[in-house]
Structure formats: C-alpha cells, structure tokens
C-alpha positions as CSV (number, residue, x, y, z in Angstrom):
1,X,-18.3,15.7,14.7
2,X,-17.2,14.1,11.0
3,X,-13.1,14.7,12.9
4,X,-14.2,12.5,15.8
5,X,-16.0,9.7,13.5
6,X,-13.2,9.4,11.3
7,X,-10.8,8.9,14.5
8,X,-13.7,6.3,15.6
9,X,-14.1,4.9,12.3
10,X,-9.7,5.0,12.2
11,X,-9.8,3.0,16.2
12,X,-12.2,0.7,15.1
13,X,-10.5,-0.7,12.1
14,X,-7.1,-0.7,13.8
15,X,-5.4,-4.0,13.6
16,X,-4.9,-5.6,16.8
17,X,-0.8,-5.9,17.7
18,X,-0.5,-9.3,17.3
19,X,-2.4,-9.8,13.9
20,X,-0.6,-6.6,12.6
21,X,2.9,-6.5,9.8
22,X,4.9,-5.5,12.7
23,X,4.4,-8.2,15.0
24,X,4.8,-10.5,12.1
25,X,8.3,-8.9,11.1
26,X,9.1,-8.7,14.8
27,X,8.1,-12.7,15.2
28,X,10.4,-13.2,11.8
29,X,13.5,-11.3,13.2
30,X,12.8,-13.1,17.2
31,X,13.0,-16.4,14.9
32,X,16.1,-15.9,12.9
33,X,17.5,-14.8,16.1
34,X,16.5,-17.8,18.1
35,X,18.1,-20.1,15.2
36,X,21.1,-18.1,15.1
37,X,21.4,-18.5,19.2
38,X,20.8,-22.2,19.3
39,X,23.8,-22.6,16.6
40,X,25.7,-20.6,18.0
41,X,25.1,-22.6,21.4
42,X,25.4,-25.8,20.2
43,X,28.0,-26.1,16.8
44,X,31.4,-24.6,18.4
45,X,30.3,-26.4,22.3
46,X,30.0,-29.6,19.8
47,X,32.8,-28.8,17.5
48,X,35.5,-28.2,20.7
49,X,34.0,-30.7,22.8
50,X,35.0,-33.6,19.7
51,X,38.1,-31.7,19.1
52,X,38.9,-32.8,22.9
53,X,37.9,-35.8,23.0
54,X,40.1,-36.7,19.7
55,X,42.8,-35.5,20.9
56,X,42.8,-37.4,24.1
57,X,41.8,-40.4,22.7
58,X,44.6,-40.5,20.4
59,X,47.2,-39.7,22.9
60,X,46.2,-42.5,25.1
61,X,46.3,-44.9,22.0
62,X,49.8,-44.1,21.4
63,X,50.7,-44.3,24.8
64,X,49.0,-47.8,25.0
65,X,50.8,-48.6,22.1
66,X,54.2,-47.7,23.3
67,X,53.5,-49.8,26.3
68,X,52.1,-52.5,24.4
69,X,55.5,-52.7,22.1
70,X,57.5,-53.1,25.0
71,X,56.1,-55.5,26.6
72,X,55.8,-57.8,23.7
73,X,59.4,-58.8,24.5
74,X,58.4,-62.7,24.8
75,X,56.1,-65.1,24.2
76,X,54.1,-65.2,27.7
77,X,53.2,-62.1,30.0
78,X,54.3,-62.7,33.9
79,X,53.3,-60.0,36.6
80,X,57.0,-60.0,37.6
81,X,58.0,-58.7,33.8
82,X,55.2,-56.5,33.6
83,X,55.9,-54.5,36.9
84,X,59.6,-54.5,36.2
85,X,59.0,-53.4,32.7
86,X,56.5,-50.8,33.5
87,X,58.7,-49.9,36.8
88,X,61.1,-48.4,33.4
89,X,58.5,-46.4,31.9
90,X,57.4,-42.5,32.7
91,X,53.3,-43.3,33.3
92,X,51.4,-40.0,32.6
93,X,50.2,-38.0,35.2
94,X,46.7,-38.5,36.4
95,X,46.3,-41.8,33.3
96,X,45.8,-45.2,35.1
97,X,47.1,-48.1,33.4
98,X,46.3,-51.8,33.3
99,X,47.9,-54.9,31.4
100,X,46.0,-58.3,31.5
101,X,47.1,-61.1,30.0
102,X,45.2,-63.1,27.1
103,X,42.1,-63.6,29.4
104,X,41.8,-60.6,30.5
105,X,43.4,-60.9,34.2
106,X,44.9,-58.0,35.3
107,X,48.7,-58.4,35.7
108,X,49.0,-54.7,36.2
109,X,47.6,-51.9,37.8
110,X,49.0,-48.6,38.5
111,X,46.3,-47.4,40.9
112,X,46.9,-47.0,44.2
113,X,43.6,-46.6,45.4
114,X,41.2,-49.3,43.7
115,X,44.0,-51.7,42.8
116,X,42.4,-54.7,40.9
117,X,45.6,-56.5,40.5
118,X,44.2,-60.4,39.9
119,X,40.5,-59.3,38.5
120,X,39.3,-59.7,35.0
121,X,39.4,-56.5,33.4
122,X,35.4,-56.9,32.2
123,X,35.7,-54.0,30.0
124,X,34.4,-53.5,26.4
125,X,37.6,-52.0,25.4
126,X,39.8,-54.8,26.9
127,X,37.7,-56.7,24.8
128,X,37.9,-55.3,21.7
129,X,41.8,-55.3,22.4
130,X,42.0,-59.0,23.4
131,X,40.2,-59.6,19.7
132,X,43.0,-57.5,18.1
133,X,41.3,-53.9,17.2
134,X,42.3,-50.9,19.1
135,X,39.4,-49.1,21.2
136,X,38.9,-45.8,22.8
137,X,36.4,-43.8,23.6
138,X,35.9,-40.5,25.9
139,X,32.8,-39.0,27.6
140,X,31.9,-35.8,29.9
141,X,30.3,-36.9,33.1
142,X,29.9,-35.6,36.9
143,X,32.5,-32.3,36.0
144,X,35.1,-34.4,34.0
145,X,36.8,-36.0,30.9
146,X,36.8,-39.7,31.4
147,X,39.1,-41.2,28.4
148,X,39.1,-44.9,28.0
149,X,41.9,-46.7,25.5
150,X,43.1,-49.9,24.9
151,X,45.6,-51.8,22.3
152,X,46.5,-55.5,22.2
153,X,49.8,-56.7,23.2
154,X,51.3,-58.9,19.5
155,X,54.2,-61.3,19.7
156,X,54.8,-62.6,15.9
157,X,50.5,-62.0,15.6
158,X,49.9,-63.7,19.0
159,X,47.5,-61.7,21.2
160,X,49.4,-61.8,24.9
161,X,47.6,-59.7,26.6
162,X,46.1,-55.9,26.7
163,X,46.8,-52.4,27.7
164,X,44.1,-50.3,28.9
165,X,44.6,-46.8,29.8
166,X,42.0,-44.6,31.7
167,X,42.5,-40.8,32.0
168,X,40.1,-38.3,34.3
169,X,40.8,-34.7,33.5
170,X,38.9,-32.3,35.3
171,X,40.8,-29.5,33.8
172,X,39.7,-29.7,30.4
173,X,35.8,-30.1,31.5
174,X,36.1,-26.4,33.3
175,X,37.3,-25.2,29.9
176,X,34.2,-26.3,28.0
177,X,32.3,-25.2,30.5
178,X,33.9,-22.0,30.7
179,X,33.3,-21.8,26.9
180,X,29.7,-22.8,27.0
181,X,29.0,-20.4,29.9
182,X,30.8,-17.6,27.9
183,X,28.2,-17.9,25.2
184,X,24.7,-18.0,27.1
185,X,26.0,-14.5,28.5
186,X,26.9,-13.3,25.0
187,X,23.1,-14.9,23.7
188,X,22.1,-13.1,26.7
189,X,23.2,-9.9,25.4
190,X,22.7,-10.5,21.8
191,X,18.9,-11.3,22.8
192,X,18.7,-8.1,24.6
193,X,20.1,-6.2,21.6
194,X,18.0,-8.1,19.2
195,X,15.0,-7.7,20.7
196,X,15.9,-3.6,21.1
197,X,16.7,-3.8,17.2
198,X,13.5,-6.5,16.1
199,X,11.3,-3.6,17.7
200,X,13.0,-0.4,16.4
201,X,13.1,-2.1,12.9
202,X,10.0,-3.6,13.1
203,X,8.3,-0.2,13.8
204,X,10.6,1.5,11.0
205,X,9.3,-0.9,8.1
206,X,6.0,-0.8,8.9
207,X,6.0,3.0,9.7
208,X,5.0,3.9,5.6
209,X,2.7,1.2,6.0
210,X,1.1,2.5,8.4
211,X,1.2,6.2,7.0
212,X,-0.4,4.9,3.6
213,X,-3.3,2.6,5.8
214,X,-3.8,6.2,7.4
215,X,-4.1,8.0,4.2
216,X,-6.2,5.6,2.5
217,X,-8.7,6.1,5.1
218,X,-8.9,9.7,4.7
219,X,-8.9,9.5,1.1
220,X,-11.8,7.2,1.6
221,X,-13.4,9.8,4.0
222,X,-13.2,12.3,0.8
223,X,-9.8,14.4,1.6
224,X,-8.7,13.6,-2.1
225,X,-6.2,16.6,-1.4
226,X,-4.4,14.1,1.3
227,X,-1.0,13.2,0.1
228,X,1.8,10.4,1.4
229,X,5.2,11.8,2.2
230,X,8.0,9.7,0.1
231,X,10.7,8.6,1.9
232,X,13.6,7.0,0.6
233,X,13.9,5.0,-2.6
234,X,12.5,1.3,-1.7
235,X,9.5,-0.2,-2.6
236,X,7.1,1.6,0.0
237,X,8.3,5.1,-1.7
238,X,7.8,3.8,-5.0
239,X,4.0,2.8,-3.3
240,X,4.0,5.9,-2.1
241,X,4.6,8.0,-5.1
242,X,2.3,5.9,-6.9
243,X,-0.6,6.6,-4.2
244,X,-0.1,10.8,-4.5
245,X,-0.2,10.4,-8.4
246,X,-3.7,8.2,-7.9
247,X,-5.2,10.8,-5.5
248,X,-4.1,13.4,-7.9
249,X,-6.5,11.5,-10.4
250,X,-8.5,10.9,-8.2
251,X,-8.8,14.7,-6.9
252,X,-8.8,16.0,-10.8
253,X,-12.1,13.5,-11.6
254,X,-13.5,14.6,-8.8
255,X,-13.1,18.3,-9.5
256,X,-13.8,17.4,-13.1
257,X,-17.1,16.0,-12.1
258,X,-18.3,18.5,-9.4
259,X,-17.8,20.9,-12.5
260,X,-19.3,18.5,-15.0
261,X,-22.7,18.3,-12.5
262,X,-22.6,22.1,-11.5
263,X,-22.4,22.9,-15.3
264,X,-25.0,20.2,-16.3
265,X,-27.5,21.8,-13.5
266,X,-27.1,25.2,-14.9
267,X,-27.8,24.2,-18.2
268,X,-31.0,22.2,-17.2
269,X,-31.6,25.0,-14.9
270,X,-32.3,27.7,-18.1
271,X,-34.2,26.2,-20.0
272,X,-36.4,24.4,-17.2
273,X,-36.4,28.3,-15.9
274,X,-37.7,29.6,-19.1
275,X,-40.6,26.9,-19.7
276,X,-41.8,27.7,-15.6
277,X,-41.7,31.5,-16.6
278,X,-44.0,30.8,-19.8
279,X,-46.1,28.6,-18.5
280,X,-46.7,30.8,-15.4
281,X,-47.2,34.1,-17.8
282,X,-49.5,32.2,-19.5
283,X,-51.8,30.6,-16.4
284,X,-51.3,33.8,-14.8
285,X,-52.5,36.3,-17.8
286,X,-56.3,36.4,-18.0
287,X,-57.1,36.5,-20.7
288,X,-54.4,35.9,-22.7
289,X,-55.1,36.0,-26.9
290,X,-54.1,33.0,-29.2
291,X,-51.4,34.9,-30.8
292,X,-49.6,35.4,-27.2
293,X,-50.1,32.1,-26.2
294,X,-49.0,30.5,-29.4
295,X,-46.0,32.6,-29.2
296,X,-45.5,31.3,-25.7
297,X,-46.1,27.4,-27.1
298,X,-43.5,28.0,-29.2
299,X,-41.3,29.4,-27.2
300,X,-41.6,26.5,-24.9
301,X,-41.1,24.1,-27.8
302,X,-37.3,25.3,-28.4
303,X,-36.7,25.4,-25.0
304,X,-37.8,21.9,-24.1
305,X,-35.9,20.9,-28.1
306,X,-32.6,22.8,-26.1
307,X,-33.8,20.5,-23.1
308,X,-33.5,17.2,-25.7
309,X,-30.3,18.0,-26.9
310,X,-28.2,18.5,-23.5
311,X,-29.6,15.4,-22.9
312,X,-28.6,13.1,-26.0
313,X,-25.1,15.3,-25.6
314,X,-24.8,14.3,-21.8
315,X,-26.0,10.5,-23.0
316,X,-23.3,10.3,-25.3
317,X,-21.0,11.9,-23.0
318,X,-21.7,9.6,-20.3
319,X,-21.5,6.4,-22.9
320,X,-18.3,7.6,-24.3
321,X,-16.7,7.9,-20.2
322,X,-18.0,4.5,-19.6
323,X,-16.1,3.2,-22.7
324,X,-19.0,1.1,-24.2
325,X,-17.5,-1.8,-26.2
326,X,-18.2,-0.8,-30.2
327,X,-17.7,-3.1,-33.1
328,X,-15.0,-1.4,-35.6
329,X,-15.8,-1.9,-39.1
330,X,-14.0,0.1,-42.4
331,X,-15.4,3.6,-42.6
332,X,-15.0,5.5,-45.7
333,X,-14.6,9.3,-44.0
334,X,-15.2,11.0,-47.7
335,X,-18.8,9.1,-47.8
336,X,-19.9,9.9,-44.0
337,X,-18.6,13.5,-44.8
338,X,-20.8,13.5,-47.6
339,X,-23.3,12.2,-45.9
340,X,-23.5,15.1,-43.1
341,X,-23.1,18.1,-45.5
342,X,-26.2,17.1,-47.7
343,X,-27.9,16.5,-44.6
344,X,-27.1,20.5,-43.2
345,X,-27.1,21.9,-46.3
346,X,-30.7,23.6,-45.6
347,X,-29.3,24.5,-42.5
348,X,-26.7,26.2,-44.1
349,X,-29.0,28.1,-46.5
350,X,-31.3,29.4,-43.6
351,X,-28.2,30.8,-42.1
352,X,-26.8,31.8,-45.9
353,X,-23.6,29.9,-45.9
354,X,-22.1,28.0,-48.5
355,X,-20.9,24.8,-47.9
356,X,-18.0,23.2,-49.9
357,X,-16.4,20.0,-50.2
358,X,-13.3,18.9,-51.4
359,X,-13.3,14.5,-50.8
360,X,-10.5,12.8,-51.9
361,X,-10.7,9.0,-52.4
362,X,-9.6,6.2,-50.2
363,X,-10.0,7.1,-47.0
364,X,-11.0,4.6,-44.9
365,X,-10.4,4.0,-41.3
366,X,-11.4,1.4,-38.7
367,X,-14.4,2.3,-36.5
368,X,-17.6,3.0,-36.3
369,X,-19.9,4.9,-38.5
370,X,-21.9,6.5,-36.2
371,X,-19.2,7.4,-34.2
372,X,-17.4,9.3,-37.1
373,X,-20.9,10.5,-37.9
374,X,-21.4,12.0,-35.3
375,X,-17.3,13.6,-35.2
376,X,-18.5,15.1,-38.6
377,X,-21.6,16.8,-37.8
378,X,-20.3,18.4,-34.6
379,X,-17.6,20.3,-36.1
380,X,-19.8,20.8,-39.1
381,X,-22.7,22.0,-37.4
382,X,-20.7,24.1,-35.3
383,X,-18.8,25.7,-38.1
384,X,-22.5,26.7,-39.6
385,X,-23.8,28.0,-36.5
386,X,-20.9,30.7,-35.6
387,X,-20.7,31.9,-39.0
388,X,-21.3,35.1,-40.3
389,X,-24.1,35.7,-43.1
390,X,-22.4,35.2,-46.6
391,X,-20.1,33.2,-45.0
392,X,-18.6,29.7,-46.0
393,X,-17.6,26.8,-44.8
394,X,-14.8,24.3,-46.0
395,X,-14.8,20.5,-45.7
396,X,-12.3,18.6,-46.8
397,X,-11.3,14.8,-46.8
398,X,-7.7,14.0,-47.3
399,X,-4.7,11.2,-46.9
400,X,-1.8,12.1,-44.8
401,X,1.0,9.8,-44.6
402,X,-0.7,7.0,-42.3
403,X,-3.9,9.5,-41.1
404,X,-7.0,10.2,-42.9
405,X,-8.0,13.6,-42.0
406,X,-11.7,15.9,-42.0
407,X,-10.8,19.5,-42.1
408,X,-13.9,21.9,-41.2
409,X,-12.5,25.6,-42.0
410,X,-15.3,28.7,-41.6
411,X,-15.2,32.3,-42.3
412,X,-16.8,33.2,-39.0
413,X,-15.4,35.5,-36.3
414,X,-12.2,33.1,-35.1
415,X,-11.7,32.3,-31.4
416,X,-9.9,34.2,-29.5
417,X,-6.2,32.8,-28.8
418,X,-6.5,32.2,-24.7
419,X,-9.8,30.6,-25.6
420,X,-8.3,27.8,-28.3
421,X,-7.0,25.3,-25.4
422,X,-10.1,25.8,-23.7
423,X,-12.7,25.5,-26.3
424,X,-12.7,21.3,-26.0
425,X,-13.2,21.3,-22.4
426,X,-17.3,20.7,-21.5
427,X,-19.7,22.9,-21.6
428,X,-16.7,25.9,-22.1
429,X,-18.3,28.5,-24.5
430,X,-16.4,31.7,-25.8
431,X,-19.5,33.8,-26.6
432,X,-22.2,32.4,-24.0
433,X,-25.0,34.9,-25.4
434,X,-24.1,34.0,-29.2
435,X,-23.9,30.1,-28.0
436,X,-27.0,30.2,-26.1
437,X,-28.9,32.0,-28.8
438,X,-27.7,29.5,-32.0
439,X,-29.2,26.9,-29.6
440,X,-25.4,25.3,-28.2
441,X,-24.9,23.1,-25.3
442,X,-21.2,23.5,-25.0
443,X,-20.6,19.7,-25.6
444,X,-20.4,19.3,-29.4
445,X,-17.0,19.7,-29.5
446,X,-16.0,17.8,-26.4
447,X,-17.9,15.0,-28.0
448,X,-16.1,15.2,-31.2
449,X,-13.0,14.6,-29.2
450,X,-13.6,12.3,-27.0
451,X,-15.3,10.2,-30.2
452,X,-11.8,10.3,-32.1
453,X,-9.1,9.8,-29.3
454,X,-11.5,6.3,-28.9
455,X,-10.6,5.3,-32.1
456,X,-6.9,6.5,-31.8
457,X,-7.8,9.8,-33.3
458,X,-7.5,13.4,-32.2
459,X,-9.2,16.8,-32.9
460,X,-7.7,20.1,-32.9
461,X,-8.4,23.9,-33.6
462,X,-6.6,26.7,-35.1
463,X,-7.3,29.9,-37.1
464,X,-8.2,29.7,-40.6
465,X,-4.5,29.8,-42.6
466,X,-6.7,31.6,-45.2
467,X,-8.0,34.7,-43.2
468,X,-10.7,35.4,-40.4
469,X,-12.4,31.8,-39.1
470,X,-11.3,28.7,-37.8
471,X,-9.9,25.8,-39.1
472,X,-10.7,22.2,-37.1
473,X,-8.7,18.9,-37.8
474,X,-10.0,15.3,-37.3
475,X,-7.1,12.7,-37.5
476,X,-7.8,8.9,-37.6
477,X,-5.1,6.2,-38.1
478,X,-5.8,5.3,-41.7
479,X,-6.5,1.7,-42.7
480,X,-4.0,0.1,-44.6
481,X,-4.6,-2.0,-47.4
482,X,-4.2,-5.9,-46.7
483,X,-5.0,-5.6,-42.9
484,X,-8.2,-6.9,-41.9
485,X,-10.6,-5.2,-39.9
C-alpha cells in the first residue's frame, strides 16, 4: 500500500510535457534551429542572387558604353549611321539593343520580333541616360533574369542620343533556383536530424534532473538511505554529490534522533517505573507502617529529583541544538571555576574527596557566564561522582598560547580506552549500574561539549598523566587585550 501511494503521490506531481525542462530545452534547440534554417535559406540565395545581378549589370554598361563611343562619331545621330555603324559591331547573344536620339526616338532596334523602330523609348533608364547618368537595373521575374542598361551617347558634352540594352537570361534563373531548391532539401534533412538530436539531447540533460526530482520524493517519503548516482563532472553531478552528502546528514540526524528519543524514553521510563512500583507497593500493602512508607516517600523523592534532572539536561540539550542567540560578554574562567568548587565542596566531603585548585590570573574569554558555568560543574560534578573514597580531584585554570584552559583531573577508576571516544556521545555511560546509582543522566558531558564548541571551544578526555583517573580539558579562545567584546 505506502509502494503504490508513493507511485500515485510520484504520477500526480508529474509535470505535464509541455510545462516540463525538456520541452523547454527541446523548444530552445527547435528555435536556434529554425534561425539557423531561415539564414541559411535566405543570406547565400540573397548574396548570389546580387552577385548576379552585378555582374550582368555591369557587363551591359560596358557594352552600352562601347556602343555609345562609337557612335559619337558626329554631331547629329541619323538612323542610316546608326544601322551601318551597329551593322560593324558583334551584338551579344540573346541582349537587345536600342539607340534613340536626344528625344528619345528610337533610331535603332535590334529586335526582330517587337521592332519599335520610330517610338519613344518611354523608359526610366533612357531617361536617366538622356539626362547624362548611366542606369541599370536587373530583376527575377516569370523564370528569368531581365537586365536593363542604358548610357548616354556625348559629343564634346552634347547628349546625342542613348543606348539601352536589355538582356533575358533564363539560364542563370535555373541556377538560382537550382541553388535555392538544393537547400530546402538539405533544411529538410537538417530538420529531420535536428529534431532526432533536440529530443535525444533534450532527454539526456534533463535525465539527472529527473533522477534527483525522483529521489527527492523518496527522500521526502522517508528513504533517507536513497542516494543519486553521479555521472559525469558538470553541474548536475556536482548537484548530485551534493544531494547524497545532504541525505547522509540527513540520514545521520535522523538516526541520531531515533537514538536520542529511544534513549530519552528509557531514561524517563526508570524512574517513572520505579515511582509506579512504590506507589503501588504502598496502595497495595495493608497496612503498611510509617517507617515503610516513609522509606517508600523517599524513595520516590530521588526518583522524581532523577526525573528533574533529565529534564533540565534534555532542556538545555534541546536549547543548545536550536542554537539560541546568547549575548557574549568577558568571562573570567578562574572566578566561575571558583565559583563551582565552593559550591560542591560539601558534595565532595559527603563523598570524602578533596578538591584542589590551582587558578591562574587573566583568563578571560568571550561568552557567557552561565554557559561556562554550567561547562565547569559538569566536568566537575562528574569528576566527584566517579571517584573513589579518599580520592581527589584537580582543577586548574591556565593560559595557553591564545586558549584559556579548565583542567578537571580525578583519581577515580579511569575509563576504559574503547570507551574514551564514546564517553561525549548522549546518554553513553561506561558503568550503567555505577552511573545510575551516583544519580547520572548520561548528558553532563555531552552538554559540556556542546556548551564550548558554541563558543569556539572544545572538550576532551584522557587518562590522568599522573596515575589512575582521568584528566578533562576545556579550551576557549582567549580574549585578547584591546579587542572589545
């Protein structure tokens, strides 16, 4: 049942096609394409298609020129001297020609089929000619290249006349078109290939994508074990990478927790336990004397005290997770230290250990006061409590370099060696009877971690250099003189 509502749950939130990355990437790709098509189909039909027209254009210019030249032999143009003179000259093949005269007449016409010999050449190049300028122009139109030209005819500056040439070339239209139908096949084909390769690359660039949506989803279901495979070295397996090492976290909080509330529940559990046992012994027991049931009272009193203090320790666990904002101030470590060891000196006379101190001036840090406080008395407290009778217990303040440390040495059994990297983790205890029965939660010393790595400290165990024991370190970053707070 939960397998077919996450593959609902997955269906449901499935991004229609056309709203998804991969249509967009496809669309992107189909665009570039289409621009790349449409120059393609346009810029070189363009480019040859004036190359053409140029060409032709300046080729009848220079023939209308030649013409013109000879012709301007005298001061007046006559049909007779035109026709003989032109009767001399090699006319192009498939170029008509005419000459008119200074208003535009046509003395000449080398067509045989429209011959307009005796019309006015109403033509815009003619005109242009007859005012001096040389014209030409070309066009494409009904399968052909239709090439206009025309020069004036100038005797000593005198405007006789003009020559107008006219070419139709059929031949050189099939060759544009033979270009331009060349290249919608090969847009054909490159369509057909792009839009194979827009789909196949669309679907590979958006394939992690869609791998990571997919294992966010579980993830979000609760499979914190899910991981991304990391292909390749681009941006998505860098993503990638950075998703497993977040899950990782993820899964080892998770853990963490599930192990934090199974351990919390058993300690609540024990004492709660032994206050329902009591309380039933003492209902149940009829009748019970005064002694019994004071006995009973009083055992219930340190249970419910053992209650109290898992619950300030899981308080203050949960405030320092949460990372309350504190106000850092200048802390003096050798006064707080102080401070604590009067305050469990009768402690440490109902369990007959001595307590020394060795404070060295000048040792301030930047923090809190109850915060190192509390660092002090944990490691403190716990160096009374698992000491031997007749034992002692050294405190010492001290500079080192640019750390102020709090060494708390005892003369109590030691911890075993397997058991030193363990001992900070929560509610870890090396000798459950002997913690349970000097009233310990397991979190005194987790606390006086967490407490010092806030304020860029750190706490560590060892044995005691000096014989049996063990030796804890509190290191703060000292303050430095000068540097305000």
């Amino acid at each position: 049942m939960p397998v077919e509502t996450s593959k609902q749950r997955e269906r449901e939130s499935r991004v229609p096609f056309f709203r998804s990355i991969q249509a967009k990437y496809a669309l992107t790709y189909l665009l570039v394409v289409a621009a790349i098509l449409i120059v393609m189909n346009t810029y070189p039909v363009l480019m040859a298609e004036n190359m053409v027209f140029t060409s032709k254009q300046n080729t009848l210019t220079r023939q209308a020129l030649v013409i013109g030249s000879t012709l301007a032999v005298s001061e007046t143009l006559t049909r007779e001297g035109v026709e003989q003179t032109m009767a001399l000259l090699e006319e192009a093949q498939g170029t008509r020609v005419l000459v008119t005269d200074a208003s535009a007449r046509i003395l000449y016409d080398s067509s045989t089929l429209d011959n307009r010999l005796g019309d006015y050449a109403l033509m815009g190049e003619v005109a242009a000619a007859l005012r001096g300028k040389d014209a030409s122009r070309s066009e494409y139109r009904e399968g052909a290249i239709r090439t206009r030209a025309a020069v004036p005819i100038l005797y000593h500056g005198t405007t006789l006349g003009a020559v107008y040439l006219y070419e139709y070339d059929a031949e050189q239209a099939r060759v544009l078109l033979s270009i331009l139908s060349n290249l919608r096949y090969i847009s054909i084909v490159v369509c057909v290939v792009a839009l194979v390769l827009v789909v196949l690359l669309s679907k590979t660039l958006t394939r992690n994508t869609v791998r990571l949506l997919s294992a966010i989803r579980h993830v979000r279901e609760g499979e914190y074990s899910h991981r991304v495979e990391s292909l390749g070295r681009d941006e998505m397996a860098q993503l990638a990478d950075e998703f497993n090492q977040l899950t990782d976290r993820l899964q080892t909080t998770e853990e963490a927790r599930r192990r934090f509330v199974s351990d919390a529940s058993h300690e609540l559990k024990t004492p709660l336990a032994s206050i329902r046992l009591l309380t039933d012994s003492i209902l149940q027991n009829d009748p019970v004397d005064m002694a019994t049931v004071r006995e009973f009272v009083s055992d219930i009193g340190e249970e419910a005290d053992r209650l109290t203090r898992i619950s300030e320790h899981l308080l203050a666990l949960t405030r320092l997770d949460a990372g309350e904002e504190r106000s850092p101030e200048p802390v003096e470590l050798g006064r707080v230290a102080e401070k604590v060891a009067h305050l469990l000196s009768p402690v440490a006379r109902r369990a007959q250990v001595e307590l020394k101190c060795t404070l060295e001036p000048a040792c301030a840090l930047l923090a809190t006061e109850d915060d190192i406080y509390q660092v002090a008395f944990n490691l403190m407290e716990n160096a009374i409590k698992y000491n031997l009778p007749g034992g002692r217990v050294d405190i010492g303040v001290c500079r080192r370099g640019d750390k102020v440390v709090l060494t708390v040495t005892d003369t109590g059994l030691g911890i075993p060696a397997d058991d030193l990297p363990r001992i900070f983790d929560r509610f870890y205890r090396v000798d459950k009877a002997r913690s349970r029965a000097a009233g310990g939660t397991g979190l005194g010393l987790s606390i006086a971690r967490d407490t010092a790595r806030l304020h860029g400290g750190d706490v560590t165990a060892g044995p005691n250099p000096a014989g049996r024991g063990t030796r804890f370190e509190a290191e703060f970053p000292a303050l430095r003189e000068g540097v305000p707070p």
